[in-house]
N, C-alpha and C positions, 0 to 999 in steps of 0.2 A: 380473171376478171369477175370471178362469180362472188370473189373475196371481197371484193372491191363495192357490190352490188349490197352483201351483207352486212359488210363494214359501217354503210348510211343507215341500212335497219339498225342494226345494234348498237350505232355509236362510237364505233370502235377506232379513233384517230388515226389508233397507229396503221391496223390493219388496210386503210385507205392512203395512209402515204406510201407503203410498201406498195400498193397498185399503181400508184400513181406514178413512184418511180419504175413500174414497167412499160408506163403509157409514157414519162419523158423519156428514156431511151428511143423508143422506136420514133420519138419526134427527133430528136439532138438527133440521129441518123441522117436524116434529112437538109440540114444544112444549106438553104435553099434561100432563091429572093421569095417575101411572102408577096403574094398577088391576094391582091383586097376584093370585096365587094360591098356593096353600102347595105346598112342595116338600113330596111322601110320603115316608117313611120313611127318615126323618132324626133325631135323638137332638138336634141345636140347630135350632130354629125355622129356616126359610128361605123367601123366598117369591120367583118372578119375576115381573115385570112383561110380562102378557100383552099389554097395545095397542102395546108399543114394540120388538115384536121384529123386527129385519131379518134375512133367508135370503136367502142363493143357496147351492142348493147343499147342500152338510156346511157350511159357513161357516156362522157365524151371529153377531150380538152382541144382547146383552138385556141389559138393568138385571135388577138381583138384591135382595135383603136377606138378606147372609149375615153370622153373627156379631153383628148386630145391628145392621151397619153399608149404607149402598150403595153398593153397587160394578156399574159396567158394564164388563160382558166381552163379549171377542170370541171364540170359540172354533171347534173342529171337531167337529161331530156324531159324525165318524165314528173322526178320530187320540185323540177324548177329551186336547187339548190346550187351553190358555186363556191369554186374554195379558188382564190386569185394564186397564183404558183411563183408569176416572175409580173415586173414591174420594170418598164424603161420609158425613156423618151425616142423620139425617133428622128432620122435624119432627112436631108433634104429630098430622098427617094421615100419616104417612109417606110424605110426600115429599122428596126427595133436599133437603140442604140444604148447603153450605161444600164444594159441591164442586170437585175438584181434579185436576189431570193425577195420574195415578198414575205415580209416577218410578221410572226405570231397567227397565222392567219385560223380560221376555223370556217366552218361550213353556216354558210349565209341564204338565208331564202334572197333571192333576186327580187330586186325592183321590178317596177314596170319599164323602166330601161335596160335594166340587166336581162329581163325578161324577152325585150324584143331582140336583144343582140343574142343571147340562147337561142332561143324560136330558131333565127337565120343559121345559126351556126347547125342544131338540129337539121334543118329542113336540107343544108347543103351537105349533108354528110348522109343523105338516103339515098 
């Protein structure tokens, strides 16, 4: 994970998808219904998926419902940066449903929405 840490300092694309594909394995493991909890003070509904989150670290990636839609991100706790991983709609239990690689994607500073649904994903992963 330390790869993965230096990868954000240096820039290094690849070097961060290779992490990240250690952090999806140990999620895709899991194979689980996600159980929500609502991101705080936020103006559009959001919620993360508290049983699926993997840390090391500031690293982190968690399932989301942001927009109304879900999406799993990888992010940094601490650079408050985010690379979106998969993208889906969800069904009548809200669970992820037509999910999908999220294409072309690169490393994004978060909004201040993106930023409160980090924070909670953060704060529930200590």
């Amino acid at each position: 994970m330390l790869s993965l840490t230096r990868s954000l300092i240096l820039g290094s694309q690849a070097a961060a998808l290779a992490a990240v594909g250690v952090l999806l394995s140990a999620v895709a493991a899991q194979a689980q219904t996600i159980e929500w909890t609502d991101v705080p003070n936020v103006i559009v509904p959001a919620e993360i998926g508290t049983n699926t989150i993997v840390r090391q670290g500031n690293q982190i990636m968690f399932d989301a419902i942001a927009d109304g839609l879900y999406v799993r991100y990888n992010g940094n706790c601490q650079s408050q940066v985010l690379y979106r991983l998969l993208i889906g709609s969800l069904d009548e239990n809200s669970q992820p449903i037509d999910v999908i690689d999220y294409p072309n994607e690169r490393w994004f500073e978060a909004n201040d929405y993106q930023s409160a649904i980090l924070a909670t994903a953060c704060e529930a992963s200590q």
